[in-house]
LUMDO-337971 format. One record per residue (C-alpha): x, y, z. Coordinates in steps of 0.2 Angstrom, whole numbers, plus 2048, in hexadecimal, padded with zeros to 3 digits. Example, Ala and Ser with C-alpha at 12.3 -4.5 7.8 and 13.67 -1.06 7.14 Angstrom:
2
83E7EA827 8447FB824 
***
This chain:
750
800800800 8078127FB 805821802 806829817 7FE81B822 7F581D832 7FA80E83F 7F6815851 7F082285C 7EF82486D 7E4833874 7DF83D880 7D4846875 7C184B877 7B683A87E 7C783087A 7D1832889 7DE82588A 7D881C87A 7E381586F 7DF80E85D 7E8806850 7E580583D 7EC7F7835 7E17F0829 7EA7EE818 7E17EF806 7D17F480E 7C8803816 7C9804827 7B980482E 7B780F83E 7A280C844 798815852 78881C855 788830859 791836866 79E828868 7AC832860 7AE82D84F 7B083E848 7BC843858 7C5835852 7C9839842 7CB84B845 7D9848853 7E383D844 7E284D83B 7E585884A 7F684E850 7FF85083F 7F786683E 7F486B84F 7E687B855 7EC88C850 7E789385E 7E68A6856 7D78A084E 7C78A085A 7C0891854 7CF887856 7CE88E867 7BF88986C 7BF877862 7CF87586D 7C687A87C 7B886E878 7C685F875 7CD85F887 7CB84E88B 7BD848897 7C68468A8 7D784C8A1 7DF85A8A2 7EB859894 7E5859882 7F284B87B 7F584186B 803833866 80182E854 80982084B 80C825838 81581C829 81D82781B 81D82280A 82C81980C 82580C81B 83181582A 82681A839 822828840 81E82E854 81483F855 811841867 807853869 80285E877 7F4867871 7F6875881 80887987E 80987686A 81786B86D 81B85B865 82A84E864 82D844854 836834855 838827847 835816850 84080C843 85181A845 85381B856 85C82B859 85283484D 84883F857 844852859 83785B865 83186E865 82387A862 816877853 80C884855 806883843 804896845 81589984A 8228A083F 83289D84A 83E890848 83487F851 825882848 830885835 83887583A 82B86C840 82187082C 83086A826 83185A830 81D85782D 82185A819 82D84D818 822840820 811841819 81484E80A 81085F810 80A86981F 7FC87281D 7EB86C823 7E1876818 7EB86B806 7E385C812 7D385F819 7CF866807 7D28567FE 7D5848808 7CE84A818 7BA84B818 7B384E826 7A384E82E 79885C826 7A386081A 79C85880A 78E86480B 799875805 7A486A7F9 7A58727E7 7B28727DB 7BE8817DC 7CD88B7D9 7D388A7EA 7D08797EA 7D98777DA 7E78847E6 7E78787F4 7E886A7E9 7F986F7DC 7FF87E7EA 7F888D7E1 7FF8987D4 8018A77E0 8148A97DA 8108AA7C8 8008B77CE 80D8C27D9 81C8C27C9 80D8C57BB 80A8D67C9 8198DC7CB 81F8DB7B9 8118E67B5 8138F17C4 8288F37BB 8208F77A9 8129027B1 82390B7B7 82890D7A6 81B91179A 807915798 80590578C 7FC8F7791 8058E7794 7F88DD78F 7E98DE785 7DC8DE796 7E68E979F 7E38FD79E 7F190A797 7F59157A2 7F092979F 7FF9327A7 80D932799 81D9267A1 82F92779D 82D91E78B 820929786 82D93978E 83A932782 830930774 829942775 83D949777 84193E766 83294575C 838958763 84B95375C 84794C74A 83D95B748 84C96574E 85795A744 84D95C732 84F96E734 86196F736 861963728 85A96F71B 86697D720 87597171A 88097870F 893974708 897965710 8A195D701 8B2960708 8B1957716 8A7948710 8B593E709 8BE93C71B 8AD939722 8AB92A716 8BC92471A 8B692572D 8A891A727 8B190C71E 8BF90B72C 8B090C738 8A78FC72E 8B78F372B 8BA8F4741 8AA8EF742 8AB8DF738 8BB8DB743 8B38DF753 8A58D274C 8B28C574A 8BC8C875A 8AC8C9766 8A78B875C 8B78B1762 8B58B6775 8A78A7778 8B389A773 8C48A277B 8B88A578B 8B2893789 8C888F78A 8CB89B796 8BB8967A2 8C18847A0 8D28897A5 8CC8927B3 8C08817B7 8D08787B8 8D88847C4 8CA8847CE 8C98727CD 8DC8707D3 8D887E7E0 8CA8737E9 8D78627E3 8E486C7EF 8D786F7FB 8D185F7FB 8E08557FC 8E686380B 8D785E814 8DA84C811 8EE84E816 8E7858826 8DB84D82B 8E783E82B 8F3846834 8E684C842 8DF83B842 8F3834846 8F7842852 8E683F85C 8E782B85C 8F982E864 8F583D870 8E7830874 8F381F877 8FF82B882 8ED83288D 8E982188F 8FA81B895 8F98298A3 8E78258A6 8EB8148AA 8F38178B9 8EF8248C7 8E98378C2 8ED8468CA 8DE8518CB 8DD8628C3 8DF86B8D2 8EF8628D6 8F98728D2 8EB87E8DD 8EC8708EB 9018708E9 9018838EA 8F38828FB 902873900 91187E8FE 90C88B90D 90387E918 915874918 92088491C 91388A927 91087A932 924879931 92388B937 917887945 91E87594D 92F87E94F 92588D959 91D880962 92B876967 93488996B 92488B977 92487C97E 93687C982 93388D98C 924885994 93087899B 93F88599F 93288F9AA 93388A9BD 9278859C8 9258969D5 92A88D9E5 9378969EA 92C8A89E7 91D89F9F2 92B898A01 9348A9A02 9238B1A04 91B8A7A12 92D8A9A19 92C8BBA19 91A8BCA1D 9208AFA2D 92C8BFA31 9208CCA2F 9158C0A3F 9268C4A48 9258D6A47 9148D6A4B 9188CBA5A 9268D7A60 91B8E7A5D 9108DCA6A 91F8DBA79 9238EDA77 9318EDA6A 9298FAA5F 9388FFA56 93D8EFA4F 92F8E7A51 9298F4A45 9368F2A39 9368DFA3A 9228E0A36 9238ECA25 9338E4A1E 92A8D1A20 91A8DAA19 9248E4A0B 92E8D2A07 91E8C8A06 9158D19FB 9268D19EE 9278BF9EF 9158BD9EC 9158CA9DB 9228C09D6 91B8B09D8 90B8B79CE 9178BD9C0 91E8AD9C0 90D8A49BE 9098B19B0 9168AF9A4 91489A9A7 90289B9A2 9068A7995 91289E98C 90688D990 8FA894985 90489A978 90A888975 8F8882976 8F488E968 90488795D 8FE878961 8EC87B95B 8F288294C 8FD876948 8F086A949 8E387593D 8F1876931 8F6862931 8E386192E 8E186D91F 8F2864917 8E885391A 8D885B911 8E5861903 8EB8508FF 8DC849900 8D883F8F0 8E98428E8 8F38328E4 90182D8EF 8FB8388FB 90783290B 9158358FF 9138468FC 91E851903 929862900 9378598FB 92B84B8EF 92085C8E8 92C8618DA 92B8518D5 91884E8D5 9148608CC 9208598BE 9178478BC 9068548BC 90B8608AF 9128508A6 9008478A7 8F88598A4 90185C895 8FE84988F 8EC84F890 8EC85C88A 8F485887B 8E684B878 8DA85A87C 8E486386D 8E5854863 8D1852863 8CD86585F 8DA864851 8D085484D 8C185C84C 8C686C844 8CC861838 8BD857837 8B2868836 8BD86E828 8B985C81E 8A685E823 8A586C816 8AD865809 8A385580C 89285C811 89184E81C 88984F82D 896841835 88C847848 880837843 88E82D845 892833857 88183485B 87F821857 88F81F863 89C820859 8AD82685E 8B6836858 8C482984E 8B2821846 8AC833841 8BE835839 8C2827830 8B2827829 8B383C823 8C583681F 8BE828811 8B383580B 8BE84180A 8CB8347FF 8BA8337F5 8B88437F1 8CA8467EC 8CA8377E0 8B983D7D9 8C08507D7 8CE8487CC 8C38407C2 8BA8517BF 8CB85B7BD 8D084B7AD 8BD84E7A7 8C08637A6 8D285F79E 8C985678E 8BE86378B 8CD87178C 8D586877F 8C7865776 8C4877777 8D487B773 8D5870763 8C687B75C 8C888974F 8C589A753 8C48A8747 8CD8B9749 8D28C8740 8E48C9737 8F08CB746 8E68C6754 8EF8B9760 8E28AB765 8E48AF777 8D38B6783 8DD8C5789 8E38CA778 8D48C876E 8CD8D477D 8DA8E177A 8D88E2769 8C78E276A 8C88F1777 8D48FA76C 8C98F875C 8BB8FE768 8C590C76C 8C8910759 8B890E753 8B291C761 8BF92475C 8B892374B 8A7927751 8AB93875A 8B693C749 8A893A73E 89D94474A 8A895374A 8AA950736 895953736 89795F742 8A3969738 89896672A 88796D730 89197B73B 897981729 888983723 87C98B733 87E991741 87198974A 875978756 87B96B749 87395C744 88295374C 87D95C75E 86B95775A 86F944756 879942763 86B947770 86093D765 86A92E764 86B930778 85993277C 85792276E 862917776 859919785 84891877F 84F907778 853903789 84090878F 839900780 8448F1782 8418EE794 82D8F1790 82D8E5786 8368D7790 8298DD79D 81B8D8790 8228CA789 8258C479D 8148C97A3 80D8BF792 8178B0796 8138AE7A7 8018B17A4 8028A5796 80B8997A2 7FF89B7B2 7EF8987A4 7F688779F 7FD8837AE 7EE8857B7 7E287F7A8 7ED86F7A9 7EA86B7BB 7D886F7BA 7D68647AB 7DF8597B7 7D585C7C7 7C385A7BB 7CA84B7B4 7CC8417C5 7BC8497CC 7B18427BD 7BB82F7BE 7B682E7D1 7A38367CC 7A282A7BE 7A681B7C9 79F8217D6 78D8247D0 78F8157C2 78F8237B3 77B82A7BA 78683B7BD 7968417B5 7A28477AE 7A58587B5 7A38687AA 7AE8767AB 7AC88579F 7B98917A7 7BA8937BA 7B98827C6 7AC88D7CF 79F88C7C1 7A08787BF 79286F7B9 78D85A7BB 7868537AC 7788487B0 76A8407A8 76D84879A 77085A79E 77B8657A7 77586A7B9 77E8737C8 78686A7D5 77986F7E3 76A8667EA 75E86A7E2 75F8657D2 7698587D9 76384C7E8 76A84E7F8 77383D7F8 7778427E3 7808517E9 7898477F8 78F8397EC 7968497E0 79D8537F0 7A48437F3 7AF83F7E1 7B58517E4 7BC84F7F3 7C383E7ED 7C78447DB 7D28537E5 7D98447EF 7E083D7DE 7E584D7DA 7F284E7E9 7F783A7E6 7FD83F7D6 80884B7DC 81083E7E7 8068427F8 7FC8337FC 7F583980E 7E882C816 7D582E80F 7CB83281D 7B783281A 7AC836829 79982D824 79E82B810 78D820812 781832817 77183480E 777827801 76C8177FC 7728057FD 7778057E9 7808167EC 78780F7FA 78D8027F3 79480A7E4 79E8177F2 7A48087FC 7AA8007EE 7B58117E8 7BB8107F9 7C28007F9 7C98007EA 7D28107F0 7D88077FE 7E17FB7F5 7EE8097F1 7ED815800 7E5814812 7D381A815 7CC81C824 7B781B825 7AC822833 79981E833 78A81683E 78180F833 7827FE837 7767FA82C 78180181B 78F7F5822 7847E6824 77F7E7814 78D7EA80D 7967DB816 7A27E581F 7AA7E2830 7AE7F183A 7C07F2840 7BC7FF84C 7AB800856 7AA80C862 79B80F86F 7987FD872 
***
């Protein structure tokens, strides 16, 4: 079966919520069958509406939308199984709320894309998704398809043969329309004459008319200076000799612009050739650079890999190293304080002698006191303050003494602190690097050389891969080859290279092949003979110098003749001479060949195109009738048909019983006038098929207001249809079906 294939659809759409359905009968119509209400239009209409989408800056989309939400969902939802023309499969899965939807072909996996398609949209998601859509079922708009192929409920009834059906169908002549206007827009500019004979002339004078004016002026000016002519024997003879060196230049000119086209054709060739070696250079350069990008990364990777076998330093091992460096002095800095305190600590006494010699004295000061007591005030006195005065030294001293212990006590319990925060911050700097316990001042020279080593061992293979892919990028444009699939499909950098590299090698041997091809055909070129004035060297170059300089003599010539007749007329009058007056003339009549020439392409354009948009558009409606009055024919078993077309698809005619009637009910029945709304639609259907766009035939109750014989008759083009593209039937009547001994393969409200 040919042609885009429905297969599956799961909704959420209207009274389908989570229903899926799947079309798979082959050679026949798919039947879908349920009485009203049980969603056989809905269904249809969401196949249609998963591929298009609502354009939401439309109110009736918006409301139609609005009345799809799903009952008891809140998101409006389609996945749609489709098969192109070529049998892959295709995943539509569309939110009808965001206008989003993710394509995915289920027999490439990989080959996916997902973004906007608002079918309103202009922007880069919705382009692409159009694009996408086109390639899959042939085009992407839903007026070419529910104009034609898709008939939906309702829709027969304002059926009628037209040229915006014959638009849809073929894609409209509007170009030809929009070139016809703006050729006549660019005569219009030019003169007052009619381009055509329907159009109307123009009643302001334009510039050919201006021109033509001006030239009548000048002859009229030019006959009169004629008349007053007198004497001009003398100088005739040089001006006759002017004429024949002129003619004879001429006839040399002839032959030497004759010869450009075959010296171009040499010298185009040659430069083809040099082009040729040019993109050869380029493309064996690319090839050469490639290689060797391909060799330098495959052993800047072997040497990574030999360092990546064993051990890595991080990439903050240098950062770590220069936290390491002060933390090591600094923790050597501090255990030497701390051993300095510590020794201090130790070399402080004990203040026992301080606390013996002040109870000592304090003992001698009771003493005094005791004597002051017997009577000896004197010494007693003196015993008493000096014991007093002694105790209280000892005792400052001793508290000194205590002072500066404690002092330097806490001071050493600081280093010791500090020490210990430092060993911990070395411990947290180490932590992760290999050979960690080893690492010392004296083994970090050592270990920053192994890093810079493995660094540059890296980095090298870093370098290698962007040269790589430079390389690679630099072979993508001469191959137009998008090599990402391959890494996409996981395979490796040296995959994507040797593969750019083959075709690369490719296109070198096939740009040979075209440089020995353009070498033939320059010395077949070459071999041919070429005619050229007496003198003139057979090379491009020459022969365009001579030229040039015959040009040159001939104006020469020219201008010497017009002095000759200006001297001639200026001997005989005094007014301007006819010379002055051809001049101008010539001038205005070289431009009004320019107008006149241009006014005529502009005609011969506009008559063209108009002759090409009437056959090319009586062709496809000579078509488009053609197929509608088959399917009438067949459809009706010859009661109506064919279908007459003076002029315009808008006045078409039926021919039936005899005469030729409207297509309306009345004259015709209603089911008459169904059956012929329904060979339109079909015919149109055709029409697209033999463009190459075979989209599914959908047919909501083809069976309406038909007999059993015209049923028949319908099922019958149906099937036969079916047995070279899908079509999808909706109907309830059971009854039709029965009759007709046809099996449902969908039934829905049961």
């Amino acid at each position: 079966m040919a042609g885009v294939r429905f297969l599956r659809i799961e909704l959420d759409y209207g009274c389908h919520a989570g229903r899926v359905f799947e079309f798979h009968s082959a050679g026949a119509p798919t039947v879908i069958l349920g009485p009203n209400g049980s969603g056989k239009s809905t269904l249809l209409e969401a196949l249609v509406r998963a591929l298009f989408g609502f354009n939401r800056r439309q109110q009736q989309d918006k409301l139609r939308l609005e009345h799809r939400r799903p009952w008891g969902r809140e998101a409006c939802r389609a996945a749609l199984v489709v098969a192109d023309p070529d049998g892959a499969r295709w995943q539509l899965d569309r939110n009808f709320h965001d206008m989003r939807v993710r394509i995915q072909c289920l027999d490439l996996p990989g080959e996916e894309w997902e973004g906007e398609a608002n079918p309103a949209a202009d922007n880069e998601d919705a382009r692409e998704y159009r694009r996408r859509l086109q390639r899959i079922i042939g085009f992407a708009d839903i007026d070419a398809y529910v104009s034609t192929a898709c008939i939906l409920q309702g829709e027969l009834r304002t059926t009628r043969p037209s040229d915006e059906l014959l638009r849809l169908a073929t894609g409209g002549h509007r170009d030809v329309q929009r070139a016809r206007e703006r050729l006549k827009a660019a005569h219009r500019e030019l003169t007052a004459r009619r381009i055509a004979p329907d159009d109307t002339a123009a009643k302001k004078a334009r510039r050919l008319e201006e021109l033509e004016a001006q030239i009548r002026d000048l002859k009229q000016q030019l006959a009169r200076a004629e008349a007053a002519e007198r004497k001009r024997e003398p100088l005739m003879a040089e001006r006759s000799q002017v004429t024949e060196r002129a003619a004879a230049l001429e006839a040399e000119i002839e032959l030497l612009e004759a010869a450009q086209g075959p010296l171009a054709t040499r010298d185009a060739l040659r430069a083809e050739l040099e082009a040729v070696d040019n993109r050869l250079a380029l493309v064996e350069r690319t090839e050469r650079g490639l290689r060797a990008a391909l060799e330098e990364y495959r052993a800047a990777g072997a040497a990574w890999r030999e360092w990546a076998a064993g051990p890595l330093y991080p990439d903050d091992f240098l950062e770590r190293l220069s936290r390491l460096e002060p933390l090591w002095r600094n923790r050597t800095v501090v255990s030497v304080m701390c051993d300095e305190r510590e020794a201090a600590l130790r070399a402080i006494r004990r203040p026992t002698l301080a606390t013996a010699a002040a109870v000592t004295l304090f003992a001698i000061a009771a003493g005094g006191a005791a004597l002051l007591a017997t009577g000896a005030t004197a010494v007693g006195l003196v015993v008493l303050l000096g014991g007093i005065g002694g105790g209280i030294a000892a005792m400052l001293a001793r508290q000194r003494l205590l002072q500066r212990r404690d002092a330097v006590a806490r001071e050493a319990a600081l280093l010791r602190e500090q020490l210990r925060d430092v060993e911990e911050e070395i411990a947290r700097a180490l932590e992760g690097l290999p050979d960690a316990d080893t690492l010392t001042p004296e083994t970090a020279p050592d270990r920053r050389d192994r890093f810079e080593r493995q660094r540059a061992a890296r980095r090298r293979a870093e370098a290698a891969a962007e040269r790589l892919r430079t390389a690679l990028g630099e072979a993508r444009a001469l191959t137009d080859d998008d090599a990402a699939d391959i890494e996409r499909a996981g395979g490796s950098l040296d995959d994507v290279a040797r593969n750019l590299l083959e075709q690369v090698s490719a296109r070198a041997a096939a740009t040979r092949r075209e440089r020995a091809e353009i070498v033939v055909k320059l010395e077949q070129a070459e071999a041919a003979a070429v005619r050229l004035p007496d003198g003139a060297p057979a090379q491009i170059a020459e022969v365009q110098r001579a030229l040039e300089e015959r040009r040159t003599e001939l104006r020469a010539l020219h201008a010497r003749r017009h002095e000759l007749e200006r001297a001639l007329l200026e001997a005989t009058t005094g007014a301007e001479s006819t010379v002055a007056i051809r001049d101008r003339m010539h001038t205005l009549e070289a431009e009004r060949a320019e107008v006149e020439a241009a006014v005529r392409a502009y005609a011969a354009a506009y008559a063209l195109l108009e002759d090409a948009y009437a056959e090319f558009r009586d062709h496809d409606q000579q078509r488009l009738v053609r197929l509608i009055s088959e399917r009438l024919l067949d459809l009706t078993r010859t009661r109506l048909g064919p279908l007459e077309v003076r002029d315009s698809l808008a006045d078409a005619q039926i021919r039936a019983f005899g005469r030729v009637v409207p297509i309306a009910s009345p004259p015709l029945s209603f089911g008459e006038h169904h059956a012929a709304a329904l060979a339109i639609r079909i015919g149109a259907a055709d029409f697209l098929a033999m463009n190459g766009i075979e989209p599914p035939l959908l047919v909501d109750e083809p069976f309406a207001h038909l007999d059993p014989d015209r049923a028949a008759q319908a099922w019958e083009l149906l099937a036969r249809i079916a047995r070279h593209r899908q079509v999808i039937i909706a109907t309830q009547d059971r009854l039709v079906l029965e009759h007709l001994g046809v099996e449902p393969n969908v039934v829905l409200g049961s």
